[in-house]
N, C-alpha and C positions, 0 to 999 in steps of 0.2 A: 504494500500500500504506500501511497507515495503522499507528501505533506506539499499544504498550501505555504508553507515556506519556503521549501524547495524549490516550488514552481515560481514563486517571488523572484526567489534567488536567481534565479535562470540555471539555476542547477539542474535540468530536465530538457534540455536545450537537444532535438535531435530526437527524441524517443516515437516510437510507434503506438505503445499504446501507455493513458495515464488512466492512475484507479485514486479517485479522491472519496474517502467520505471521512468526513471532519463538521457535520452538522451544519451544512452550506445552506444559508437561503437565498442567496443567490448565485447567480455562474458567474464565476470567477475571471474578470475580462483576460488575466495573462494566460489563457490555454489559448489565446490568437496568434499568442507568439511561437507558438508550437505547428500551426498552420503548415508549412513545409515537410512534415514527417509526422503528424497525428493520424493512425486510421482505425484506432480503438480507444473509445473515450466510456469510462466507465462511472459515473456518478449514482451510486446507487448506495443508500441508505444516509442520506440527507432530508435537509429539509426543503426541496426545491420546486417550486410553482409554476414555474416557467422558464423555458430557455430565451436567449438573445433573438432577436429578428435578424440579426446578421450572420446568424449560425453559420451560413453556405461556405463562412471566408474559410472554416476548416474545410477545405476543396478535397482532401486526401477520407477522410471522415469516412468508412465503410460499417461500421459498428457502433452503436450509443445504446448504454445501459442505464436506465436509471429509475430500476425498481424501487421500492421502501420509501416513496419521496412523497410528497403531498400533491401532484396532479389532479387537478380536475378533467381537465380536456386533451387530450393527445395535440400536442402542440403543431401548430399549421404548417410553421418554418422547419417541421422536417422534410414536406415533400417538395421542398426545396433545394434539398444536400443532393446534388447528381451522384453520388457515389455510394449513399447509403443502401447498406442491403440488408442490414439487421436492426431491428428494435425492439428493443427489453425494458415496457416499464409495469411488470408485476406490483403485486398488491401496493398499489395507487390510491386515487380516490374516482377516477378516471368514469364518468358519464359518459362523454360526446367524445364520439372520433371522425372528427370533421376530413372532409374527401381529401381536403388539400395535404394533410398531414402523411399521405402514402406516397412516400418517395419512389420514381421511376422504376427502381430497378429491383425493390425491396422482393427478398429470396424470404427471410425468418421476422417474423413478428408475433411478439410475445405481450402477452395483454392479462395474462389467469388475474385473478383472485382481485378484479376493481367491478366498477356497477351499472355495466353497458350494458345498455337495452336491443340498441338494434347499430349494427355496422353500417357504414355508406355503401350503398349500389356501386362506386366509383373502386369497389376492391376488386371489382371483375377488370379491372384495367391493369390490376398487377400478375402479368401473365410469367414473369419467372418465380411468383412465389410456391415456395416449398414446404413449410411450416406455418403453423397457422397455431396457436397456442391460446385459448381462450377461455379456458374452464374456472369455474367459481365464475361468475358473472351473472345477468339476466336476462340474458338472451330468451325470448319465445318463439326467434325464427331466423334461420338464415336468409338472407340476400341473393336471389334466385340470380343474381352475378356473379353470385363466386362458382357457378358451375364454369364458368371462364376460363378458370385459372386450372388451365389441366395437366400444369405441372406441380400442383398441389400432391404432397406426398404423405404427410403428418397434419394430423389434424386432431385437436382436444378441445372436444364441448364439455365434458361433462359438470357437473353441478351447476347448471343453468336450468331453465324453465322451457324447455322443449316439447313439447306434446306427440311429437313426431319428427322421423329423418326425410328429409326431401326425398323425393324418387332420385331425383337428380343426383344425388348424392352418392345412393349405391352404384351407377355407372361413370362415376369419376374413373379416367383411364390409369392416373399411376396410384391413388390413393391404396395405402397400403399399413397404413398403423391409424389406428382411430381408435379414441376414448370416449365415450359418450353417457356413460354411467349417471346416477344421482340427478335425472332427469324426469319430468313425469310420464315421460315414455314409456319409463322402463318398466316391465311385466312384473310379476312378482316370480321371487327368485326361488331355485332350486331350495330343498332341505338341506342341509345339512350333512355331510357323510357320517356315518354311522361312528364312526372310529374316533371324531370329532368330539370328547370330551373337554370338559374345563378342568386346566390346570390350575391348581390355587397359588396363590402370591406364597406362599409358609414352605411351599413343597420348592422352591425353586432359589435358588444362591448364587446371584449375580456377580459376574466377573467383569473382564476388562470389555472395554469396546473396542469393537469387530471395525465398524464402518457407520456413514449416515447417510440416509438416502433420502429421496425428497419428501417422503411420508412420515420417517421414521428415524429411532436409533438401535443397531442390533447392537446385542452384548453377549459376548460368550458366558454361559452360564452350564450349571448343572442341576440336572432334576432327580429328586427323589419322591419317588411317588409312595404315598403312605404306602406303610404295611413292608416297602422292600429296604433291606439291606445295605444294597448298592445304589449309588447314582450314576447315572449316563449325563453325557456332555450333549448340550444341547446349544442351539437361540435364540435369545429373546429380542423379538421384535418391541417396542416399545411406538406407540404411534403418538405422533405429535399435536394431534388436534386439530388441525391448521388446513385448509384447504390447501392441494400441492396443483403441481402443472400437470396433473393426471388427473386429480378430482378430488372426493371426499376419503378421507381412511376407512371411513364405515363402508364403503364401498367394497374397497379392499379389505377388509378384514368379510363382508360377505362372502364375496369372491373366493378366497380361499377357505372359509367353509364349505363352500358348496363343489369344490376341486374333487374332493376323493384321493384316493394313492392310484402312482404310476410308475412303473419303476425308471420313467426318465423326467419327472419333476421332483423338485424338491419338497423333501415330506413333511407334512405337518404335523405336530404332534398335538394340538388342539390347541383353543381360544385361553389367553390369560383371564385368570379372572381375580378378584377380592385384592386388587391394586391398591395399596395405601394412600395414594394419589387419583385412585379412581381413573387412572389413566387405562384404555384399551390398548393389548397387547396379545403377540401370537408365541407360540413356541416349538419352533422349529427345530427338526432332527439336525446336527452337526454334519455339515458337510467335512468330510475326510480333504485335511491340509495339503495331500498332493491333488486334488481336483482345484482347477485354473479359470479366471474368469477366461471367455475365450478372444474377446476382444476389448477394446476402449470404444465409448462413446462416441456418437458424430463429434468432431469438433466443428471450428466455425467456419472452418473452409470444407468439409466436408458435406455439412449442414444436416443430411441425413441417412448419410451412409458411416457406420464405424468406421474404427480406427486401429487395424493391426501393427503389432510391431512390429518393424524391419526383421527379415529374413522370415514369416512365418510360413510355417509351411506345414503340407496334413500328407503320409502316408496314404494311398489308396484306401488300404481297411479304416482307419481313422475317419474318411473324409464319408464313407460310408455309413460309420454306426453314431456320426454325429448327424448327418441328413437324417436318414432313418430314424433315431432317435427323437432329435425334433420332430417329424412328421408322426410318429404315435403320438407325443405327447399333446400336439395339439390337436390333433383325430381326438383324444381320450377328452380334452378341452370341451370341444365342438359337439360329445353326445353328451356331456353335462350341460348343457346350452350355455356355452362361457366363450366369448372372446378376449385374445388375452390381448389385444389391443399394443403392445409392444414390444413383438417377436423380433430380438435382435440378438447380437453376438455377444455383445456385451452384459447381455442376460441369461447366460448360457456358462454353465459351470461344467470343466471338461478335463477326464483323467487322460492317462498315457495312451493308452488305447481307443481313446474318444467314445469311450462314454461320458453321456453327457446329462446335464439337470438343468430342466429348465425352470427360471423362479420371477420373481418379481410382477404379482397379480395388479399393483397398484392403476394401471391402464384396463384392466379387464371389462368388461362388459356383460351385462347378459343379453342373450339373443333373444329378439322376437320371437313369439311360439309362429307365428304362418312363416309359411312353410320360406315363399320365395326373399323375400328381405332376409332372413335367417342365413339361406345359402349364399346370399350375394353380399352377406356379410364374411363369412365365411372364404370367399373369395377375395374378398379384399384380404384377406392374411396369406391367401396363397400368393398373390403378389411381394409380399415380404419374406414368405419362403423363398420365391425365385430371386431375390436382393441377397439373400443366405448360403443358396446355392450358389449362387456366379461368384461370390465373393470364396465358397470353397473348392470353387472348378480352377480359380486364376493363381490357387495355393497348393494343388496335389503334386505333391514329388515323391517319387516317379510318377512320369507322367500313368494315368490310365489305361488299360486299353482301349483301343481306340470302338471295339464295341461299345461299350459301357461310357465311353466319355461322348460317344451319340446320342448314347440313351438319357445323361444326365444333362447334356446339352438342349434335347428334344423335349425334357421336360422344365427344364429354366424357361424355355422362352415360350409355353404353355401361360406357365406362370407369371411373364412377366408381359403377358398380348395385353393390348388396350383394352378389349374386347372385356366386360366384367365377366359375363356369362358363360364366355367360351373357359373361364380357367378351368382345371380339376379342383375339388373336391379333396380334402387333405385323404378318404381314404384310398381315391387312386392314387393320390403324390405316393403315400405308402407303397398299394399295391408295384405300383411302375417301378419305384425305386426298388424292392426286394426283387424285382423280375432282372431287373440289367444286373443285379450281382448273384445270380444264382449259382454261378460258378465261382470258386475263391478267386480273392484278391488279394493283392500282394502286402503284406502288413507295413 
């Protein structure tokens, strides 16, 4: 984090991206003198109302954050900035997002957890955007323009006032992760899986933490469940309360009630309960420390494709029992009527062998009971499967043979047609996939 001295100083003189929060109520005029090499301006958890009307002079400017700040109106003078492609102002206070405020070229716009009612018609003009991030809000409808934008690939409504998904919507051609949970859409949900008991606060002894993710914080812990001896290593999800860029936690903690076991997700071991904070919480079986997350996040240049790291590469049999693997797991998803709304790499926990776990329900959805919205839901993930696929067709060493790398080639781009209705169905992705490897592969 960088200080408003520094920047006084001209001690920042040169930099690409600056991160101030220092309780600003206004924009600070010396970030103009950074103009020549700013193209990541991050002002987020301030107190700020409004930017400058001369914003544009940052010409270099590709990225502006500035969530946690006190916004009413998505400011004008962004779609001003020729260069800007990303904007982050989460939980705001943000009503009105006036047309002029969507800058030309804008790829990612993030907006969750402020009090918008209805978006401008003028976002069907943003035809490179890619992300669309809008959940917690009060939306009752979308803008029959953004069927426009049909390089839309991520999109999160949920915790808004939706009564229905456009038609329009399911035949968006790359659309391929969607959250749309905590709406009054939504049908009423699955029971419960059977196995899905409550564990109590007294039975469970809190360790270190694991990680934090947008809902939550896990903590390695261990449970003793009355009556037994031993305790096993477990975690504990801990949810934050908070509306996330996914949606509500109650959502997500449904959501994985209603999962069931798979042996390629990750296992639940039931709902927290008698929290001394009264806080909602889950408790998950220990993933074994040689299994790997298998990718990073989109970053910002990616926008919505992960992020491996240099040299990765997957054995044939690996690149096999991690497709296949996903493709049960989310087959097992889809007859629980569950979408998981954020089928990525980076959600995907993977041993030596490539088995793999799939986790993180916070994006889930549940499916409409008729029949055809259900399946062209359901399709829209197969499009994210084929985003999964090409990303482990462009990393198998040794190569394939070349049978099977037809077969998996013929089914990526199944998966990845415009066309919503022509996809497969995750249980042919299944069935196709065990058919091209009938014969062994090379480990």
């Amino acid at each position: 984090m960088h200080t408003l001295a520094a920047l006084r100083a001209g001690e920042l003189s040169g930099i690409q991206r600056l991160d101030l929060s220092c309780g600003l109520v206004e924009f600070p005029r010396e970030i103009f003198a950074l103009a020549d090499s700013l193209e990541v301006l991050n002002l987020s958890g301030n107190a700020l109302t409004s930017l400058p009307d001369d914003l544009p002079r940052l010409h270099r400017l590709r990225v502006i954050f500035c969530s946690d700040n006190s916004f009413t109106t998505l400011p004008p003078v962004l779609g001003q900035c020729a260069q800007l492609e990303m904007l982050g102002f989460k939980a705001n206070r943000i009503e009105h997002v006036p047309a002029e405020s969507l800058p030309p070229r804008l790829r990612w716009l993030i907006l969750t957890d402020n009090c918008i009612e209805q978006l401008p018609a003028a976002i069907g003009h943003c035809h490179g955007l890619q992300k669309l991030m809008l959940a917690g809000n009060r939306l009752t409808q979308l803008p029959a323009e953004l069927a426009q934008c049909r390089a839309l690939e991520l999109l999160r409504i949920a915790a808004n006032r939706l009564d229905a998904l456009p038609e329009w919507l399911l035949g968006m051609p790359r659309l391929s992760w969607l959250a749309c949970a905590g709406n009054p859409m939504e049908s009423a949900v699955p029971a419960p899986a059977p196995a899905a008991r409550a564990i109590h606060w007294h039975e469970i002894s809190i360790g270190q933490l694991l990680g934090e993710g947008a809902s939550g914080l896990i903590y390695q812990a261990q449970w003793q469940r009355d009556g037994d001896n031993a305790s096993m290593p477990v975690a504990v999800k801990l949810f934050k309360g908070e509306v996330t860029s996914d949606g509500w936690p109650q959502n997500e903690m449904a959501a994985n009630l209603a999962v069931g076991q798979h042996p390629n997700l990750i296992p639940m071991a039931g709902p927290l309960a008698d929290h001394p904070q009264g806080r909602a919480g889950l408790v998950l079986h220990f993933i074994p420390l040689h299994y790997k997350t298998l990718a990073g996040p989109p970053s910002l240049a990616s926008c919505t494709r992960d992020v491996y790291a240099p040299g990765t590469s997957f054995s044939p049999a690996n690149a096999f029992n991690i497709a296949s693997g996903v493709a049960a797991a989310v087959a097992h998803l889809h007859t629980r009527g569950l979408l998981h709304g954020d089928l990525y790499a980076h959600n995907l926990q993977c041993d030596d062998q490539g088995h793999c776990l799939l986790g993180d329900m916070g994006a889930a959805s549940f499916l409409p009971p008729q029949r055809a919205p259900s399946q062209n839901l359901q399709r829209l993930e197969a499009r994210a499967f084929g985003c999964l696929l090409e990303e482990l067709l462009l990393r198998v060493q040794p190569s394939l043979p070349e049978a099977i790398r037809q077969a998996w080639s013929s089914l990526r781009d199944d998966c990845l047609q415009p066309t919503v209705a022509a996809r497969p169905l995750f249980a042919e992705i299944l069935q196709r996939l065990q058919a091209s490897c009938s014969l062994p592969i090379k480990s």
